[in-house]
OpenMM code with the backbone's topology and positions (N, CA, C; nanometers):
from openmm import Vec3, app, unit

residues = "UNK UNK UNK UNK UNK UNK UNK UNK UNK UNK UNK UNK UNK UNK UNK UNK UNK UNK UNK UNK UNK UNK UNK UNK UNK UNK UNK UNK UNK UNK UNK UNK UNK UNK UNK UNK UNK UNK UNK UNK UNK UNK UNK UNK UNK UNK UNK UNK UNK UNK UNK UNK UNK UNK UNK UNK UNK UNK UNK UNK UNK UNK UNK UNK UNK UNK UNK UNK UNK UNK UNK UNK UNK UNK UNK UNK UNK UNK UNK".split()
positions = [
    Vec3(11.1103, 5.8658, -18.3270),
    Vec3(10.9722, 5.8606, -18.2863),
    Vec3(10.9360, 5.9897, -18.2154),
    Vec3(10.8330, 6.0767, -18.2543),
    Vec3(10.8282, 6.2070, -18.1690),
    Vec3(10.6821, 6.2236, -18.1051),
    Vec3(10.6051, 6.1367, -18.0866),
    Vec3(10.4889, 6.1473, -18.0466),
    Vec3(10.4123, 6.2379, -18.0353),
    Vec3(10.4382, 6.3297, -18.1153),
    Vec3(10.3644, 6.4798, -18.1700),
    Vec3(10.2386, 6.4189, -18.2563),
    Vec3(10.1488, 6.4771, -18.2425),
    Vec3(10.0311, 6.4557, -18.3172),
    Vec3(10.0080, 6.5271, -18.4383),
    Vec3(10.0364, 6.4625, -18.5579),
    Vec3(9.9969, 6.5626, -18.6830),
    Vec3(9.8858, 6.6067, -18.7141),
    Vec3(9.7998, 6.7097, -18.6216),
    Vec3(9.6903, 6.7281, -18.6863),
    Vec3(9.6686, 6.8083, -18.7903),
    Vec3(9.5758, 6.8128, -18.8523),
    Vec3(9.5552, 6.9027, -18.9624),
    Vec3(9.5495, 7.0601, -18.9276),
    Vec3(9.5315, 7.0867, -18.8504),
    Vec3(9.5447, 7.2056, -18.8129),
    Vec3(9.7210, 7.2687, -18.7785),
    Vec3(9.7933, 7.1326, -18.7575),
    Vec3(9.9037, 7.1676, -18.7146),
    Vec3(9.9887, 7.1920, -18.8597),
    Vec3(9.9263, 7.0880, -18.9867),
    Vec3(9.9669, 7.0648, -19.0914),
    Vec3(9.9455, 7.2019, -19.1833),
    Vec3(9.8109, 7.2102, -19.1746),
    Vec3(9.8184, 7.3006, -19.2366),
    Vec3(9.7378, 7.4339, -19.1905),
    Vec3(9.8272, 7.5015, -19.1235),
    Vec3(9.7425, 7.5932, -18.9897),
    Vec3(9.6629, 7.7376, -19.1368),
    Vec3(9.7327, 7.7526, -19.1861),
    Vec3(9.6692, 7.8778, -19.2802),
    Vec3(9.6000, 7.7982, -19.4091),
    Vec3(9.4912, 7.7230, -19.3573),
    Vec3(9.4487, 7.6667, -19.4717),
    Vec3(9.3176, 7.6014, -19.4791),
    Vec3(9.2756, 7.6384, -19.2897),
    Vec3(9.1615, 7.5474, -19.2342),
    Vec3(9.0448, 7.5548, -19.2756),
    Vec3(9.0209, 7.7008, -19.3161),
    Vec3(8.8975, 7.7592, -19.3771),
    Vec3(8.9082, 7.7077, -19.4848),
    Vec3(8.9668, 7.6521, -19.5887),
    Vec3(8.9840, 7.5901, -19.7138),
    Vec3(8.9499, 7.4673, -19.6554),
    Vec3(9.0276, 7.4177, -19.5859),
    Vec3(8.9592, 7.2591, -19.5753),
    Vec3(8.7869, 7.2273, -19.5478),
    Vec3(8.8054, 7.3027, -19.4443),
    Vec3(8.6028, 7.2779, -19.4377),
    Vec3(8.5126, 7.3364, -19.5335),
    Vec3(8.5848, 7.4337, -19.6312),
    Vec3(8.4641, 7.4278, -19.7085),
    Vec3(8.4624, 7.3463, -19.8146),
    Vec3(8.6063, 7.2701, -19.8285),
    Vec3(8.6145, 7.1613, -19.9291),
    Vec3(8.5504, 7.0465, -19.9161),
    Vec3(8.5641, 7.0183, -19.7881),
    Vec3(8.4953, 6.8923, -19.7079),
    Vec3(8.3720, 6.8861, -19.6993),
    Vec3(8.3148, 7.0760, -19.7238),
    Vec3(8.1175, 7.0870, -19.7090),
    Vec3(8.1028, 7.0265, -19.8419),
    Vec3(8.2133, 7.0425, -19.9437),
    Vec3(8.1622, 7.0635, -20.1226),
    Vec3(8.1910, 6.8717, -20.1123),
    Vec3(8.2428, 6.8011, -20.0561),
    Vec3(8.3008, 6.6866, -20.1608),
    Vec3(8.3113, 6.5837, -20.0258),
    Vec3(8.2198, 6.4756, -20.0730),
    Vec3(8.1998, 6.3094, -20.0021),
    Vec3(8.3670, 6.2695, -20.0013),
    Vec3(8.3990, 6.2713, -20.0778),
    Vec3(8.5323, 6.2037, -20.1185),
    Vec3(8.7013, 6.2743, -20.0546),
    Vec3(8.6684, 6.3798, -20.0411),
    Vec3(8.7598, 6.5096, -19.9924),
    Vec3(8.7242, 6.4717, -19.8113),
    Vec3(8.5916, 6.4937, -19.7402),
    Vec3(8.5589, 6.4460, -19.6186),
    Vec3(8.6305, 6.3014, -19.5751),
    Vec3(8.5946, 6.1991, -19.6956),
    Vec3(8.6795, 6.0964, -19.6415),
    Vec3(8.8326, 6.0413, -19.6030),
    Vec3(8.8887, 6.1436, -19.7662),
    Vec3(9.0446, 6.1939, -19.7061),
    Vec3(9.0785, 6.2150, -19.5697),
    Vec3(9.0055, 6.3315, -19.5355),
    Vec3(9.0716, 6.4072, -19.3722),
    Vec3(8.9684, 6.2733, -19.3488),
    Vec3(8.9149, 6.2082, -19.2787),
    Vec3(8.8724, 6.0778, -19.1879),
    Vec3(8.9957, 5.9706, -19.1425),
    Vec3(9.0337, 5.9326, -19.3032),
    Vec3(9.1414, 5.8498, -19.3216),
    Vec3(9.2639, 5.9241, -19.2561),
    Vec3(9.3243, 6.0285, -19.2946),
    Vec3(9.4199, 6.0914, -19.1927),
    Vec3(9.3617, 6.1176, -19.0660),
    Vec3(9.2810, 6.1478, -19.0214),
    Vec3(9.2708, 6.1497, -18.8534),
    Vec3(9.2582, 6.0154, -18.7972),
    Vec3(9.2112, 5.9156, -18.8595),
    Vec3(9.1911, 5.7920, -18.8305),
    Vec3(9.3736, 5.7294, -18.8224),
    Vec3(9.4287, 5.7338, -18.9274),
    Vec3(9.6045, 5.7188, -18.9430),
    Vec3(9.6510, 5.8079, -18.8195),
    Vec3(9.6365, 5.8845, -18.8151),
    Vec3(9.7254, 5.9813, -18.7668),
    Vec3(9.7324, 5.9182, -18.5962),
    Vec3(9.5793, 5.9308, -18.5147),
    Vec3(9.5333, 5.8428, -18.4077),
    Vec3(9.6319, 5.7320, -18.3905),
    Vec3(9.6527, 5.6537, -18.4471),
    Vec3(9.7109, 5.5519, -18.4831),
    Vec3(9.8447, 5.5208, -18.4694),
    Vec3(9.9046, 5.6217, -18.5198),
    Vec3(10.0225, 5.6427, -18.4937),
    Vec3(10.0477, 5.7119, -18.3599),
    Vec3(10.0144, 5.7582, -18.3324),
    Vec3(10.0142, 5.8398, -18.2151),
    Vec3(10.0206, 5.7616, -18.1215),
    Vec3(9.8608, 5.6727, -18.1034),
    Vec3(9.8959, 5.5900, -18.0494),
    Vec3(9.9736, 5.4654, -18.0236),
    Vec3(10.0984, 5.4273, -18.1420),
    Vec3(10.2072, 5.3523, -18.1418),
    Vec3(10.2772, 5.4072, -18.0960),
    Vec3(10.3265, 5.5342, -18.0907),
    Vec3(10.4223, 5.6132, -18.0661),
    Vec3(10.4205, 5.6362, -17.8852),
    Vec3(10.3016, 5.6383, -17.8410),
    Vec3(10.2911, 5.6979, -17.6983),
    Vec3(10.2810, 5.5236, -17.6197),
    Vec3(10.2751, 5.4105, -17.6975),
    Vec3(10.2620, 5.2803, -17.6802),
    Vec3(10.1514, 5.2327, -17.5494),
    Vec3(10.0715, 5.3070, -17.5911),
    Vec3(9.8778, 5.3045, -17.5962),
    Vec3(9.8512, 5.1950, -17.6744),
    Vec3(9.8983, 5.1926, -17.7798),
    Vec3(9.8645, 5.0715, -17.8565),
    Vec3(9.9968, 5.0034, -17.9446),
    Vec3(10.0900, 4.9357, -17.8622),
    Vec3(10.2188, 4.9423, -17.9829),
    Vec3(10.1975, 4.8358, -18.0558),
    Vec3(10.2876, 4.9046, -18.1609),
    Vec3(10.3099, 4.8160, -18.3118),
    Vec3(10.4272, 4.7288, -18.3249),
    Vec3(10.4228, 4.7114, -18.4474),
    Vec3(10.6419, 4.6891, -18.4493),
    Vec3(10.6630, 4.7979, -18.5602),
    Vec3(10.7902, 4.8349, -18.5426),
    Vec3(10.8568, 4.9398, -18.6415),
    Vec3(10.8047, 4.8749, -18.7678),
    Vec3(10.7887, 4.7527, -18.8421),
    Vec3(10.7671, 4.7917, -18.9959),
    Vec3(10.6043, 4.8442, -18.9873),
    Vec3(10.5038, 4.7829, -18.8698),
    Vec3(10.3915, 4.8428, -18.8835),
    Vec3(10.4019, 5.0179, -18.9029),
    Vec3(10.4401, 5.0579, -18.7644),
    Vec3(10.4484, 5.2104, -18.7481),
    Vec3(10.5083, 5.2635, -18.8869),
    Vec3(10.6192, 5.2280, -18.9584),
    Vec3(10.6421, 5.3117, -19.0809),
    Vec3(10.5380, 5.2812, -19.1846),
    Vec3(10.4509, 5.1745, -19.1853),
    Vec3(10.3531, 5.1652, -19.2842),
    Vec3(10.2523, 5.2544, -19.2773),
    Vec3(10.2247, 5.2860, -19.1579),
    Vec3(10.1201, 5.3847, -19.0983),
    Vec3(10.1578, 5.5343, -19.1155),
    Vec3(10.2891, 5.5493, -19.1344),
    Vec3(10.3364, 5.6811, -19.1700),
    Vec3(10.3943, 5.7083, -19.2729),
    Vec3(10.3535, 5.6215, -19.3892),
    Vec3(10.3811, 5.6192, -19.5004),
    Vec3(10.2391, 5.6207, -19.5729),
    Vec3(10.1477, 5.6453, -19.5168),
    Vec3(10.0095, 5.6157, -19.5531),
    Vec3(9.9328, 5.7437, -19.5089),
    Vec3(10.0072, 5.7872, -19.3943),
    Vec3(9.9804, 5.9299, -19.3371),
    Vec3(10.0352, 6.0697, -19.4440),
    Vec3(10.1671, 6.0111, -19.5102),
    Vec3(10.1911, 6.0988, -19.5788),
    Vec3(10.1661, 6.1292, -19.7181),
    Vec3(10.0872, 5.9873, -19.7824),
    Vec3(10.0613, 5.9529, -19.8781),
    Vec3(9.8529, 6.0644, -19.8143),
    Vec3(9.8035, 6.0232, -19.7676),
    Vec3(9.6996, 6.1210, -19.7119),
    Vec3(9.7477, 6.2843, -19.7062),
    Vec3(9.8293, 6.2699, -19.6685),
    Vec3(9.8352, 6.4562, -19.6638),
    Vec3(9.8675, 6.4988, -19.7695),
    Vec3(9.9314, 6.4164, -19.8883),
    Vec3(9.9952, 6.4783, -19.9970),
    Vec3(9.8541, 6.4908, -20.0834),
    Vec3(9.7776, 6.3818, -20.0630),
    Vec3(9.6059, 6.4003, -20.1667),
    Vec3(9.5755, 6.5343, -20.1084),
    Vec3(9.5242, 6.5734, -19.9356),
    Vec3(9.4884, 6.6310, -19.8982),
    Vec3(9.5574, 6.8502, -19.9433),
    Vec3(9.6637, 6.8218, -19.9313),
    Vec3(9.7403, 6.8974, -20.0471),
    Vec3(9.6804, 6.9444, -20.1709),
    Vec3(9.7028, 6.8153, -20.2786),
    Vec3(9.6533, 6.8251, -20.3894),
    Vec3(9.5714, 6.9258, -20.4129),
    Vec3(9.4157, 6.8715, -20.3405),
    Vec3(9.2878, 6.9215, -20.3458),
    Vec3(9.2939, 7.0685, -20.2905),
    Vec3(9.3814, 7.0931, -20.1886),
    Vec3(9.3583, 7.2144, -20.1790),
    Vec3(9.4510, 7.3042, -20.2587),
    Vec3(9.5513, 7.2622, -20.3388),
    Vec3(9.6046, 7.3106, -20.4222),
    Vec3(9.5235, 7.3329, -20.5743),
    Vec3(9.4601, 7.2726, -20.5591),
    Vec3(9.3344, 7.2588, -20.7105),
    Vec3(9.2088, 7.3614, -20.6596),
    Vec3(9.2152, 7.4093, -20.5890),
    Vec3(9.0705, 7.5753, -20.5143),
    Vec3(9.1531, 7.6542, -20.5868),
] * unit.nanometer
topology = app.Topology()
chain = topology.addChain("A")
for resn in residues:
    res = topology.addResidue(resn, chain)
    for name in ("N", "CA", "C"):
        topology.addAtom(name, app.Element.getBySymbol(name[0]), res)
């Protein structure tokens, strides 16, 4: 458990200017990064036990986080 916060900026630090202008171009791309900051929160807050879970929750949540960053990826691999 490392209670580090994955933000997108941390994720993908040389890439930010790509994300917001993807996010100006596309409803669907905006809701991606929502859903990961919304996950990510989430975990974080299981992790810092602000809000705890049980371990199969927390790995569902970070299996959903990574399943989000890998779309989030994608798309910016497709610019």
């Amino acid at each position: 458990m490392s209670n580090t916060p994955h933000t997108l900026r941390d994720e993908f630090p040389d890439q930010i200017d790509a994300i917001h202008a993807l996010k100006a171009k596309s409803q669907d791309f905006a809701g991606v990064l929502e859903q990961y900051d919304e996950v990510n929160d989430q975990i974080h807050r299981a992790e810092t036990r602000i809000a705890p879970v049980s371990e199969e929750a927390e790995a569902a949540m970070r299996k959903r986080r990574l399943a989000l960053k890998d779309q989030i990826a994608a798309a910016l691999s497709a610019v």
